[in-house]
ChimeraX commands (.cxc) that place a marker at each C-alpha (Angstrom):
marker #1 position 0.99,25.08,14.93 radius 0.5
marker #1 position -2.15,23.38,14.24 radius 0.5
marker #1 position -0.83,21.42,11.38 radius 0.5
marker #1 position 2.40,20.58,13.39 radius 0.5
marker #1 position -0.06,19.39,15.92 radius 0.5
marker #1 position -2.91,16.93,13.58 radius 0.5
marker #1 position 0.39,15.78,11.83 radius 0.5
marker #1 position 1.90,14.15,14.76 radius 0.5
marker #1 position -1.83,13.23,15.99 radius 0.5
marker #1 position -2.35,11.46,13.26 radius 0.5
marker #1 position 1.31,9.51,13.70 radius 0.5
marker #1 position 0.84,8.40,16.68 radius 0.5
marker #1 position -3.22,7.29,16.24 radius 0.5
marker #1 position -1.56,5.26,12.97 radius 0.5
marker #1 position 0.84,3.88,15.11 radius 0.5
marker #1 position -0.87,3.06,18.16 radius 0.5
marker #1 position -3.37,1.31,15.70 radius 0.5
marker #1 position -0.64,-0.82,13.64 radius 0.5
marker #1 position 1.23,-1.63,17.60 radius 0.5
marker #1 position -2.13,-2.54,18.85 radius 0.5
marker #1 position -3.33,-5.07,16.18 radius 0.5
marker #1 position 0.52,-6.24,16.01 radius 0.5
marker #1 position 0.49,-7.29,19.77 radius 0.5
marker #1 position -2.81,-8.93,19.37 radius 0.5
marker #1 position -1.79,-10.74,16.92 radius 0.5
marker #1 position 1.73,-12.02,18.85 radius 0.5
marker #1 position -0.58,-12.86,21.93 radius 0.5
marker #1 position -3.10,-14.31,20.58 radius 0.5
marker #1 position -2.72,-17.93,22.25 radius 0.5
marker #1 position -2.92,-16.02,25.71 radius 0.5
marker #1 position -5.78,-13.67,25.06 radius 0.5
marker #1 position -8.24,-16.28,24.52 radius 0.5
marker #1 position -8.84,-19.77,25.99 radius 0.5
marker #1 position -10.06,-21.34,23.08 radius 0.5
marker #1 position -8.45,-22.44,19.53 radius 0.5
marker #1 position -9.37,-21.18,15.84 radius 0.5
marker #1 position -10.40,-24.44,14.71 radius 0.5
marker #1 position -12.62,-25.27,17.85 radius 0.5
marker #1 position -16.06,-26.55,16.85 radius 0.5
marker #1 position -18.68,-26.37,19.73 radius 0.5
marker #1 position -22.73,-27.49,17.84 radius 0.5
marker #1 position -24.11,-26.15,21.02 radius 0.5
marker #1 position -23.08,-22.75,20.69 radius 0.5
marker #1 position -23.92,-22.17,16.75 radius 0.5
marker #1 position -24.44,-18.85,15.27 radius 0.5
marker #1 position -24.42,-17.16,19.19 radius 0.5
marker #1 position -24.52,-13.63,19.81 radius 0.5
marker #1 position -21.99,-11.85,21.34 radius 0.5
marker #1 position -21.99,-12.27,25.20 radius 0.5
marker #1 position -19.99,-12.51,28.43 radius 0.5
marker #1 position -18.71,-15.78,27.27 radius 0.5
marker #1 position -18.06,-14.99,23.82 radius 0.5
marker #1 position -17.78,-11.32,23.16 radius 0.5
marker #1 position -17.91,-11.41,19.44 radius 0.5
marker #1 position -20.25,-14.12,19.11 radius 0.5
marker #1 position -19.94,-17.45,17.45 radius 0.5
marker #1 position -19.95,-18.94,13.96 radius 0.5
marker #1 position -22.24,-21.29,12.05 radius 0.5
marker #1 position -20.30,-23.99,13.49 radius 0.5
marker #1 position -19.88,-22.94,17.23 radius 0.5
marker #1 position -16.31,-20.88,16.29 radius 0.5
marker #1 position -14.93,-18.22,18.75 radius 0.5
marker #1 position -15.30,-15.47,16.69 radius 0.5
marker #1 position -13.06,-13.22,18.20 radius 0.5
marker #1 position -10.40,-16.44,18.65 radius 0.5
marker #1 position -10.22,-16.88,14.49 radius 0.5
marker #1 position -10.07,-12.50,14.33 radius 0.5
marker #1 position -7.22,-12.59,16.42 radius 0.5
marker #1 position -5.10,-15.38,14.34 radius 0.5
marker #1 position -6.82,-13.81,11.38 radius 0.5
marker #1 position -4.52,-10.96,11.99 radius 0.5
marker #1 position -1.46,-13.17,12.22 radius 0.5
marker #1 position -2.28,-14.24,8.56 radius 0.5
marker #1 position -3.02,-10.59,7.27 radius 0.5
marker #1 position -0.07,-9.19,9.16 radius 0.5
marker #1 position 2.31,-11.91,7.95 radius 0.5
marker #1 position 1.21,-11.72,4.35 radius 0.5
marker #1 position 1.54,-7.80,4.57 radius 0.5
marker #1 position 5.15,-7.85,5.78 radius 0.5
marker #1 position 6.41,-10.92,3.76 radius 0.5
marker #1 position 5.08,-9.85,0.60 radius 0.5
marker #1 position 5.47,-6.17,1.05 radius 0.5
marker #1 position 9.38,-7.30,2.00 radius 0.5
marker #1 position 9.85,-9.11,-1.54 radius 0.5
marker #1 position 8.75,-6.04,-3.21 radius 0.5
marker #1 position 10.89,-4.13,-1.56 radius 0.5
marker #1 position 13.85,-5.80,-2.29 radius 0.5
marker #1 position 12.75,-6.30,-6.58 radius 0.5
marker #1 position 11.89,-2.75,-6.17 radius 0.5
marker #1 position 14.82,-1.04,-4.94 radius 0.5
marker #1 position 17.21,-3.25,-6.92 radius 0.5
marker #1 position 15.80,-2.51,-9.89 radius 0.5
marker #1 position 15.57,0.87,-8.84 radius 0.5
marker #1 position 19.03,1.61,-8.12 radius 0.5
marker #1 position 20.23,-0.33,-11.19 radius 0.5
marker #1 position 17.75,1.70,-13.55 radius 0.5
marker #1 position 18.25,4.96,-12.04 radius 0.5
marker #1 position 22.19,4.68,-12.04 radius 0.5
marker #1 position 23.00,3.11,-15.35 radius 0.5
marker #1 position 20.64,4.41,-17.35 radius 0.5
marker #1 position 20.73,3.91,-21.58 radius 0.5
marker #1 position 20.18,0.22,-22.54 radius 0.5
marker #1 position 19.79,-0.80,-19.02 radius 0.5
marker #1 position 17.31,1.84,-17.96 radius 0.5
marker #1 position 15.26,1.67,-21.50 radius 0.5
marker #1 position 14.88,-2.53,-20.78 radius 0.5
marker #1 position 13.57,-2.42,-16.98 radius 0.5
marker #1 position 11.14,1.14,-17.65 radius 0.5
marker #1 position 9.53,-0.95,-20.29 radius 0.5
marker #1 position 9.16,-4.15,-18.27 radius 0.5
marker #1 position 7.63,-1.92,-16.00 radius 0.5
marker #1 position 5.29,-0.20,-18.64 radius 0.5
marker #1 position 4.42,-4.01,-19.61 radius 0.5
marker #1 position 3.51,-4.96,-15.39 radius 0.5
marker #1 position 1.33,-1.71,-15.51 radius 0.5
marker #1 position -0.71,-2.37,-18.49 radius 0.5
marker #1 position -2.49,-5.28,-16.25 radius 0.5
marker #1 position -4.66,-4.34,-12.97 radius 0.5
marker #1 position -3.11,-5.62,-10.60 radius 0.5
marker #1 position -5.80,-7.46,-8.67 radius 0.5
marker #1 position -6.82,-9.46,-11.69 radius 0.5
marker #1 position -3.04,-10.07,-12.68 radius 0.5
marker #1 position -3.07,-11.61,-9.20 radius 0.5
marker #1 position -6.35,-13.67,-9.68 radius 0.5
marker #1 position -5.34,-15.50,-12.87 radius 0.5
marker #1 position -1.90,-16.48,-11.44 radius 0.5
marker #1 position -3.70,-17.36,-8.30 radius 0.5
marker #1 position -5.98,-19.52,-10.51 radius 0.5
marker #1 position -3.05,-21.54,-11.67 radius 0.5
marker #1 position -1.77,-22.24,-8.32 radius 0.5
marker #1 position -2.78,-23.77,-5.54 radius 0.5
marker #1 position -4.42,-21.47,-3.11 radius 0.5
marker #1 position -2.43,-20.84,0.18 radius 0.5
marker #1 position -0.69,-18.31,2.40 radius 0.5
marker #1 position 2.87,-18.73,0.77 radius 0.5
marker #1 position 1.44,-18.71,-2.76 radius 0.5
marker #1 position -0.45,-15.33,-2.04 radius 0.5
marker #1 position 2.50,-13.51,-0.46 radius 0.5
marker #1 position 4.60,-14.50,-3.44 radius 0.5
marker #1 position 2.16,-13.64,-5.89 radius 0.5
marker #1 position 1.53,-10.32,-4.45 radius 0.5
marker #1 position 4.95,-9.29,-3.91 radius 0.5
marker #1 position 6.13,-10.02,-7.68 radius 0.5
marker #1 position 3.12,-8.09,-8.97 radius 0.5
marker #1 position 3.69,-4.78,-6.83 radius 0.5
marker #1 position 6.91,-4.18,-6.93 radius 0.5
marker #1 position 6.87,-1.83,-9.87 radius 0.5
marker #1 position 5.60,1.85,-8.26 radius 0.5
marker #1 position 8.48,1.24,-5.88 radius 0.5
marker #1 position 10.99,0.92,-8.94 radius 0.5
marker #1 position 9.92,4.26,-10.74 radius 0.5
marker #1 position 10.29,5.77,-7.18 radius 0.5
marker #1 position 13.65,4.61,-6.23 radius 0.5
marker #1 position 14.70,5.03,-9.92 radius 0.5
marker #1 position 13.98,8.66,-9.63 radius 0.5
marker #1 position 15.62,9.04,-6.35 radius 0.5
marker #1 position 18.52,7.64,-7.99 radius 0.5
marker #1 position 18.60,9.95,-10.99 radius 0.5
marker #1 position 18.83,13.03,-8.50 radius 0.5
marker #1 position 21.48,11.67,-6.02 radius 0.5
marker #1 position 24.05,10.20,-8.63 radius 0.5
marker #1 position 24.74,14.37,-9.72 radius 0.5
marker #1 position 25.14,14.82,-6.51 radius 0.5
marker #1 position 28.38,16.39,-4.86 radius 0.5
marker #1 position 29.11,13.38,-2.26 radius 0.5
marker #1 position 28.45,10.56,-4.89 radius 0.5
marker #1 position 31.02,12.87,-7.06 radius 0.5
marker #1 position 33.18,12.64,-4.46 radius 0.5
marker #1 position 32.66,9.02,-3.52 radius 0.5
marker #1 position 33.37,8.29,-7.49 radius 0.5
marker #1 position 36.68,10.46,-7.83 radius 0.5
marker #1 position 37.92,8.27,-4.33 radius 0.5
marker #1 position 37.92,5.44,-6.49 radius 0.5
marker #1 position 35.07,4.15,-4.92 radius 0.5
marker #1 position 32.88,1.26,-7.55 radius 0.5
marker #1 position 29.68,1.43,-8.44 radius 0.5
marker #1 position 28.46,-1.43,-5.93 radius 0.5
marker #1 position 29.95,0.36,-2.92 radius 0.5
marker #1 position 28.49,3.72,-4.59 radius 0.5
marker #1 position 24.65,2.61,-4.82 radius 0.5
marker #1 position 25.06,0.58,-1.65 radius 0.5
marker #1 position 26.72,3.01,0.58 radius 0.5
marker #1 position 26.14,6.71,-0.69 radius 0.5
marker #1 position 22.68,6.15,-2.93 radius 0.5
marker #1 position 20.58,3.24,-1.07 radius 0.5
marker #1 position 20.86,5.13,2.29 radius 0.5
marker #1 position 19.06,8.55,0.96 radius 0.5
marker #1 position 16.35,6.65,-1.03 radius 0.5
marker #1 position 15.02,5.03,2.43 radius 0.5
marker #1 position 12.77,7.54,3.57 radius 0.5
marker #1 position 10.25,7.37,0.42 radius 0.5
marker #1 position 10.69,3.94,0.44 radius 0.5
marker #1 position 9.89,3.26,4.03 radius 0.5
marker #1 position 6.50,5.61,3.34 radius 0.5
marker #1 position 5.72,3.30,0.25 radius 0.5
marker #1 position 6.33,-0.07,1.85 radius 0.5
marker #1 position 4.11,1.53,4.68 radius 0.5
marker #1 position 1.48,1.92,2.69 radius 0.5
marker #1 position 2.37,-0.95,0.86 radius 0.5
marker #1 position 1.27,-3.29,4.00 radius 0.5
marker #1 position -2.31,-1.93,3.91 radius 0.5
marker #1 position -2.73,-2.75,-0.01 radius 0.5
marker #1 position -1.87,-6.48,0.86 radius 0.5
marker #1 position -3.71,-7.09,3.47 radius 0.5
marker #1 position -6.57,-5.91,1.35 radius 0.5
marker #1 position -5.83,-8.04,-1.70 radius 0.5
marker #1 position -5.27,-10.92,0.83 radius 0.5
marker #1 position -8.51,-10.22,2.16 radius 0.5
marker #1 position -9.95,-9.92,-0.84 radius 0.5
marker #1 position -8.62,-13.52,-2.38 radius 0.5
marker #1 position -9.96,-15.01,0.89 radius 0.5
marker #1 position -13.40,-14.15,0.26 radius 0.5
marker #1 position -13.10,-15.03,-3.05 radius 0.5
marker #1 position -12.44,-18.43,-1.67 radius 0.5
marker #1 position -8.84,-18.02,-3.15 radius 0.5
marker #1 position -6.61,-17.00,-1.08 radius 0.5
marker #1 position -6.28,-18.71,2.76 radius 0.5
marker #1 position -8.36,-21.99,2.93 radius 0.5
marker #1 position -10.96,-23.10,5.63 radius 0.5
marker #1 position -10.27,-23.98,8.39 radius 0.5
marker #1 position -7.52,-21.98,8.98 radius 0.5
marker #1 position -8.88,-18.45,9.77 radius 0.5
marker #1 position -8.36,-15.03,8.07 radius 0.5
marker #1 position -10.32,-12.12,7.66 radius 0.5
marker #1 position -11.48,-12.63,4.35 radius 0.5
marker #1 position -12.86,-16.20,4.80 radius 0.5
marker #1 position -14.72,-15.05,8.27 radius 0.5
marker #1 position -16.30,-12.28,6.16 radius 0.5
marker #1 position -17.35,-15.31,3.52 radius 0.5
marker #1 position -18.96,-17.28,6.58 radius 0.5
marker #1 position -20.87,-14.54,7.30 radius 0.5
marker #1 position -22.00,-13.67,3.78 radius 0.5
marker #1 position -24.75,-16.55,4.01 radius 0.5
marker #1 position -25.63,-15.93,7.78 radius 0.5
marker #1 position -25.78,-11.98,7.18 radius 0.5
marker #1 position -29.35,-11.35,8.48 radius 0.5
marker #1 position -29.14,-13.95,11.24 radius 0.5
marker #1 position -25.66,-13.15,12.47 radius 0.5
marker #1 position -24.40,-9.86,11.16 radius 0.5
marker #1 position -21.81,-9.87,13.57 radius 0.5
marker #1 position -19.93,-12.73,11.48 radius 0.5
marker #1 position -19.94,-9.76,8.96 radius 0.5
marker #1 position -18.97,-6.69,11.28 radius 0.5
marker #1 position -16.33,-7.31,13.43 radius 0.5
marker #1 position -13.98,-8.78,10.57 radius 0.5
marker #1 position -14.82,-6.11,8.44 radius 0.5
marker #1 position -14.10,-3.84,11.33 radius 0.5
marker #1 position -10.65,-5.47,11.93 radius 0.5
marker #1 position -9.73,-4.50,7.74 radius 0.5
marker #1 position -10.90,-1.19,8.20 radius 0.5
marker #1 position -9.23,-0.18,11.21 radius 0.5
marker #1 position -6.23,-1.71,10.25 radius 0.5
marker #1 position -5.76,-0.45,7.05 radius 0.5
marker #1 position -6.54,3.00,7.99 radius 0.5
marker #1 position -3.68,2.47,10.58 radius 0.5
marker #1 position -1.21,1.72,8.14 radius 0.5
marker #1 position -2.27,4.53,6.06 radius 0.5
marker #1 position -2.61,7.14,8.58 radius 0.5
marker #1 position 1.14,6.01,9.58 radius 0.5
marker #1 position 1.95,6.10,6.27 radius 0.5
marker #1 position 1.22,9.43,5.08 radius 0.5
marker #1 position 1.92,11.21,8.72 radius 0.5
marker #1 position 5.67,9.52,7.68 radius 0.5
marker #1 position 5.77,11.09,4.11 radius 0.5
marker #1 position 4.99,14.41,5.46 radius 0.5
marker #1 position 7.56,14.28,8.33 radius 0.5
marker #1 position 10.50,12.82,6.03 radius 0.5
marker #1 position 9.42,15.16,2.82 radius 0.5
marker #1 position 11.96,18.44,3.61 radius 0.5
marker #1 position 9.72,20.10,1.25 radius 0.5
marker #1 position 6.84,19.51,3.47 radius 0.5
marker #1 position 8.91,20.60,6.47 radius 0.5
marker #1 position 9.46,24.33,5.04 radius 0.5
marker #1 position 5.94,24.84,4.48 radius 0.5
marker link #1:1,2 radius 0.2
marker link #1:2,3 radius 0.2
marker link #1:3,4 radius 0.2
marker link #1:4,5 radius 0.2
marker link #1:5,6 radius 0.2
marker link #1:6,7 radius 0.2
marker link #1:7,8 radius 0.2
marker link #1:8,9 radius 0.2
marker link #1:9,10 radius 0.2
marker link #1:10,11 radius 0.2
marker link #1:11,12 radius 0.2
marker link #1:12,13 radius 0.2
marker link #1:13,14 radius 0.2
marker link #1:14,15 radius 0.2
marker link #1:15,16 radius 0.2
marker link #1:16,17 radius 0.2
marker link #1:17,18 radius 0.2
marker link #1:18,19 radius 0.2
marker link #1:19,20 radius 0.2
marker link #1:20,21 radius 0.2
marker link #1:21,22 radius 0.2
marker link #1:22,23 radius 0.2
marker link #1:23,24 radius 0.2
marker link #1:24,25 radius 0.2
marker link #1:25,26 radius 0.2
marker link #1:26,27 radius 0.2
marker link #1:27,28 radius 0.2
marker link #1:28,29 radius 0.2
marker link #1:29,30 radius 0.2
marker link #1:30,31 radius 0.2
marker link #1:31,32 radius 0.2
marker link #1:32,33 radius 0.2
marker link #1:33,34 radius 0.2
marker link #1:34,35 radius 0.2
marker link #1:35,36 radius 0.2
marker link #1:36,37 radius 0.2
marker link #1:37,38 radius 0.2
marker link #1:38,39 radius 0.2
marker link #1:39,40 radius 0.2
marker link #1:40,41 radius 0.2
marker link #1:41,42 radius 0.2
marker link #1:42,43 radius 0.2
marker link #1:43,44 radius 0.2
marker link #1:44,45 radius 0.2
marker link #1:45,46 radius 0.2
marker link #1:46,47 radius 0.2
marker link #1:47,48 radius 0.2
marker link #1:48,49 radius 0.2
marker link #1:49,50 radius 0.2
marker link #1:50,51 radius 0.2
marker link #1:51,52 radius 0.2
marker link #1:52,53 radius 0.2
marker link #1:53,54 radius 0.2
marker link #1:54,55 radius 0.2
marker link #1:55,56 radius 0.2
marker link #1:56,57 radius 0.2
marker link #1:57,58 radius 0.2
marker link #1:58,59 radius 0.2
marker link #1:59,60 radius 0.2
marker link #1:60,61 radius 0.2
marker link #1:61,62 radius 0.2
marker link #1:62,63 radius 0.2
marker link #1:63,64 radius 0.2
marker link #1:64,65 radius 0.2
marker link #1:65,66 radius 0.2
marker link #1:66,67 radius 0.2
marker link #1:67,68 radius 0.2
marker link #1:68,69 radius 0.2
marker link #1:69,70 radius 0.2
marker link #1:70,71 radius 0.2
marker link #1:71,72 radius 0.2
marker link #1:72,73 radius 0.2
marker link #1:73,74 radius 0.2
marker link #1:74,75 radius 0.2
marker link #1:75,76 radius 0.2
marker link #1:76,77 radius 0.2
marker link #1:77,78 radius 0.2
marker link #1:78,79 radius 0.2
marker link #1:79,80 radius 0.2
marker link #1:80,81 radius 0.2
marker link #1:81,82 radius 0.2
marker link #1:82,83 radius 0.2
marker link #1:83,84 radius 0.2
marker link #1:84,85 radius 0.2
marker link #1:85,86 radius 0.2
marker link #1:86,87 radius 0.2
marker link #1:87,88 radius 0.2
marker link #1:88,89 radius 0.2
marker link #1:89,90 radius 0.2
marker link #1:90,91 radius 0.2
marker link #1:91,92 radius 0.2
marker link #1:92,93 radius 0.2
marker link #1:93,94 radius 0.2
marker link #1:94,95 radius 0.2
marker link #1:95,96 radius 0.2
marker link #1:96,97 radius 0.2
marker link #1:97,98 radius 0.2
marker link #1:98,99 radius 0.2
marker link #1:99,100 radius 0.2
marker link #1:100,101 radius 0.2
marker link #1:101,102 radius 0.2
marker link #1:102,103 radius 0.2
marker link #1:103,104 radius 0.2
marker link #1:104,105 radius 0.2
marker link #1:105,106 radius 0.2
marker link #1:106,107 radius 0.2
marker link #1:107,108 radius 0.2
marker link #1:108,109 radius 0.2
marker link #1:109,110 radius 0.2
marker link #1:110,111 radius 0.2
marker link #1:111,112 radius 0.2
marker link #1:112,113 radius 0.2
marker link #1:113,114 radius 0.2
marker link #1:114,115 radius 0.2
marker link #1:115,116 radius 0.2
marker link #1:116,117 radius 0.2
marker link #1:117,118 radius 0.2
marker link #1:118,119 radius 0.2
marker link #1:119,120 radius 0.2
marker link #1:120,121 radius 0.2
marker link #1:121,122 radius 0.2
marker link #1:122,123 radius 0.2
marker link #1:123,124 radius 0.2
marker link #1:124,125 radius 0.2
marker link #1:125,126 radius 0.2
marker link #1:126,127 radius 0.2
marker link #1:127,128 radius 0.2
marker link #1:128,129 radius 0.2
marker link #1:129,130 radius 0.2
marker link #1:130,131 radius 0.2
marker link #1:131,132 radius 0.2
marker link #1:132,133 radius 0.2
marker link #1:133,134 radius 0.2
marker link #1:134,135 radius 0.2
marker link #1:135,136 radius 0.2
marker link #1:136,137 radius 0.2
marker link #1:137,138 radius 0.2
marker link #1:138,139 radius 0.2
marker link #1:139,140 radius 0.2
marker link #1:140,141 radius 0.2
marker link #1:141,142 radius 0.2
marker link #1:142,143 radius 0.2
marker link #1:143,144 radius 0.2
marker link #1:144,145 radius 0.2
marker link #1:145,146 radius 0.2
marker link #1:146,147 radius 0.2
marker link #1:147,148 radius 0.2
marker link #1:148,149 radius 0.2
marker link #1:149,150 radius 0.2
marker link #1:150,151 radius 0.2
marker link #1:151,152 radius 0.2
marker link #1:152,153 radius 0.2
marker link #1:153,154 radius 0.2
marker link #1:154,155 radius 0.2
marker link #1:155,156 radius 0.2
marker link #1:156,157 radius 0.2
marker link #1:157,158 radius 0.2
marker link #1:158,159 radius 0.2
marker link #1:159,160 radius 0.2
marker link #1:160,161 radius 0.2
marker link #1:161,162 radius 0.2
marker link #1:162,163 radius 0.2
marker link #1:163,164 radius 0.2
marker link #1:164,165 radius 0.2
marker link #1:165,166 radius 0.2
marker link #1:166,167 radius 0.2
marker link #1:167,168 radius 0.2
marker link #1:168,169 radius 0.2
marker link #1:169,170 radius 0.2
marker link #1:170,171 radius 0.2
marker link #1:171,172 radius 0.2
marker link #1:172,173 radius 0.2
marker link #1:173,174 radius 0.2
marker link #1:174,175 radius 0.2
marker link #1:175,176 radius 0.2
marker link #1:176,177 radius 0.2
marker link #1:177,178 radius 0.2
marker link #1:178,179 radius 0.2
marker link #1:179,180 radius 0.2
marker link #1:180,181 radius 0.2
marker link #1:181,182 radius 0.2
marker link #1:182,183 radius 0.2
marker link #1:183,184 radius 0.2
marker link #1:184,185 radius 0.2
marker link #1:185,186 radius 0.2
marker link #1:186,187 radius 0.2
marker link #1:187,188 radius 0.2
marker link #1:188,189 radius 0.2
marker link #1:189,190 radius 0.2
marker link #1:190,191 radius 0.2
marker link #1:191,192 radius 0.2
marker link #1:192,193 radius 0.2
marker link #1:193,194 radius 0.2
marker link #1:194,195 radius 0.2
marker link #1:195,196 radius 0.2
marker link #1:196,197 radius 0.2
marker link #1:197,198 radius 0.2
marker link #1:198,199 radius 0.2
marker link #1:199,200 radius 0.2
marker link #1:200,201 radius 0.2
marker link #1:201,202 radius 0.2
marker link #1:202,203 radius 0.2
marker link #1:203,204 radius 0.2
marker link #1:204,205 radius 0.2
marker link #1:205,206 radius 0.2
marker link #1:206,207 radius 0.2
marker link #1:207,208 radius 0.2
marker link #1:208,209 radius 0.2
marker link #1:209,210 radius 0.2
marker link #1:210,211 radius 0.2
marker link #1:211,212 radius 0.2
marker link #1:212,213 radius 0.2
marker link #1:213,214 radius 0.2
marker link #1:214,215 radius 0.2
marker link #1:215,216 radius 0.2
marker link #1:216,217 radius 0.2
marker link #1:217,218 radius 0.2
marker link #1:218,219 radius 0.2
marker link #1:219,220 radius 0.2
marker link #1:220,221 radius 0.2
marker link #1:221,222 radius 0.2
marker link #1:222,223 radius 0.2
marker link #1:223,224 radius 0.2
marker link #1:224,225 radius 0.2
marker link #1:225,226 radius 0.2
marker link #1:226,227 radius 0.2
marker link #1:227,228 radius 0.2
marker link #1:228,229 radius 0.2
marker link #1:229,230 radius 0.2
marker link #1:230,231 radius 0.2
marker link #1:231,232 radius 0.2
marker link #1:232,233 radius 0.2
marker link #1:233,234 radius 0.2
marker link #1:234,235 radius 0.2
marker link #1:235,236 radius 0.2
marker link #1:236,237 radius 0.2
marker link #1:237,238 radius 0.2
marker link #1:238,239 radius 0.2
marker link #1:239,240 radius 0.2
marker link #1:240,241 radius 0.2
marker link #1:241,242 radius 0.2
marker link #1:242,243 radius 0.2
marker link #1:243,244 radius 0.2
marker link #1:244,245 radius 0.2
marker link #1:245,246 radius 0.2
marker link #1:246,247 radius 0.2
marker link #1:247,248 radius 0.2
marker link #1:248,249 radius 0.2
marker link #1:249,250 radius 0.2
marker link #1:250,251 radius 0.2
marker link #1:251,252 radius 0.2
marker link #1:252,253 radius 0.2
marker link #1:253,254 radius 0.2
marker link #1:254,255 radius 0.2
marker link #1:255,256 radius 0.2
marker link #1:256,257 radius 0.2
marker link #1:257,258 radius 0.2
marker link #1:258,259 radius 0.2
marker link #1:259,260 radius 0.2
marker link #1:260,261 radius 0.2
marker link #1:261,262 radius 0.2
marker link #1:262,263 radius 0.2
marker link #1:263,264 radius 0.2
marker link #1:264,265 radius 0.2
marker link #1:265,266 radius 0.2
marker link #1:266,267 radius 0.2
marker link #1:267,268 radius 0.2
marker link #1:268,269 radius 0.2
marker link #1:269,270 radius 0.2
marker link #1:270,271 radius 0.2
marker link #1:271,272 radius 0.2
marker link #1:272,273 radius 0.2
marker link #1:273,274 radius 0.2
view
C-alpha cells in the first residue's frame, strides 16, 4: 500500500511540475508586463523586489520575463527534437526487430557505430559546423539520440512478432505494413512513451548546456542556458542571475523524470504483480 501510494505521489508531483512549467511557458506574454529583450540602464544588476521579483540583469533585463520565454525555447526544443527521435527510432525499430538477417545485422551495427561517440560531444562538433540556432539544435539532437529508442522498440518487436495475434493477423493475409502498423506499433507504445518522457529532460539539458557554451540559442533571445552564462561573470554581485535559471533546469528536469519513471512502473505488468 505504501508503494501503491509514493508511486502515484510521485506521478502526479512529475506531472503537476511538467503542467506547471508548460502553462507558464504558453502564458508567458500575460504573466508579465514587460518583454525578453527589454533593456532598462536604470535598473542594472537589481535585486529581486516588488517590482521585479527575480531581479534584473547586467543590462536592466526582467529576469523572470527571459525565464519564462526561456522555457518556451527548452520546452520546444525538448518536444521537437525528442519527436524526430521518436519517429527514426521506432521505424528503425520495427523494421530491425521484424525482418531481422541482413536487415537487422545493417541497422544494429549503425547503431553500434552512433554509440561508440558520446553523445554530447557528437553534438558539439556538428554544432561547430553549423550555425548556432534553435532549429539547428533540435535537429542535431534528435538525429544523435535516436538510437536507445531503436534497441528498445527492436526488442519489443522481436517478442510480439511470435506472438499468437500477429500469427493470426499473418495467416488473415494481412502484409507486413498493416502487421507492424496495426498489431506491433500499438504494443511497443508504452516503453516508448516512458523513453521519449525521459527523453524531454535529456534535451533540455543538452540545450541548456550548448547555450552556455555560447552554442546553442544566441543573445538576445533568452534561454536558460545563456541566462546562466550572464550570470557566470556577475556571480558574486548578482547570484540570482545564477539561481533562479538553474532552479528552472532542475525542477524541470526532475519533473520529467519523476513522470517518467512513475509511467514505467505503472505500464511495466511486471512491476504491477510485484
Amino acid at each position: 500500500m505504501t508503494a501503491y501510494i509514493k508511486k502515484h505521489f510521485l506521478f502526479f508531483l512529475g506531472l503537476s511540475i511538467v503542467l506547471t512549467m508548460a502553462v507558464l511557458a504558453v502564458f508567458a506574454p500575460l504573466l508579465t508586463p514587460y518583454t525578453p529583450t527589454e533593456q532598462n540602464i536604470d535598473k542594472m544588476l537589481l535585486a529581486p523586489c516588488g517590482e521585479h521579483i527575480m531581479g534584473t540583469d547586467a543590462i536592466g533585463r526582467d529576469v523572470f520575463t527571459r525565464l519564462l520565454y526561456g522555457a518556451r525555447v527548452s520546452l520546444w526544443v525538448g518536444f521537437i527534437a525528442v519527436g524526430i527521435s521518436s519517429c527514426i527510432g521506432i521505424t528503425l525499430g520495427l523494421i530491425s526487430g521484424y525482418f531481422g538477417g541482413i536487415v537487422d545485422e545493417i541497422i544494429m551495427r549503425i547503431v553500434d557505430v552512433m554509440l561508440c561517440f558520446p553523445s554530447f560531444f557528437l553534438i558539439l562538433a556538428v554544432i561547430a559546423f553549423l550555425e548556432p540556432s534553435m532549429s539547428n539544435i533540435m535537429i542535431v539532437i534528435g538525429l544523435t539520440s535516436w538510437t536507445g529508442l531503436t534497441r528498445l522498440v527492436r526488442a519489443e518487436t522481436l517478442s510480439l512478432k511470435e506472438r499468437d495475434f500477429v500469427s493470426a493477423a499473418r495467416l488473415s493475409g494481412a502484409g507486413k505494413i498493416r502487421i507492424l502498423c496495426v498489431h506491433i506499433l500499438p504494443n511497443t507504445l508504452a516503453p516508448v512513451l516512458v523513453s521519449a518522457t525521459l527523453g524531454i529532460a535529456g534535451a533540455i539539458l543538452v540545450e541548456s548546456s550548448l547555450s552556455f557554451l555560447g552554442l546553442g540559442v544566441q543573445p538576445p533571445d533568452p534561454s536558460w542556458g545563456n541566462i546562466l552564462l550572464d550570470g557566470k561573470d556577475v556571480l558574486t554581485n548578482a547570484p540570482w542571475l545564477s539561481l533562479f535559471p538553474g532552479l528552472a533546469i532542475f525542477i524541470t528536469v526532475l519533473g520529467y523524470n519523476l513522470l517518467g519513471e512513475s509511467l514505467r512502473d505503472m505500464l511495466d505488468p511486471r512491476l504491477k504483480q510485484r
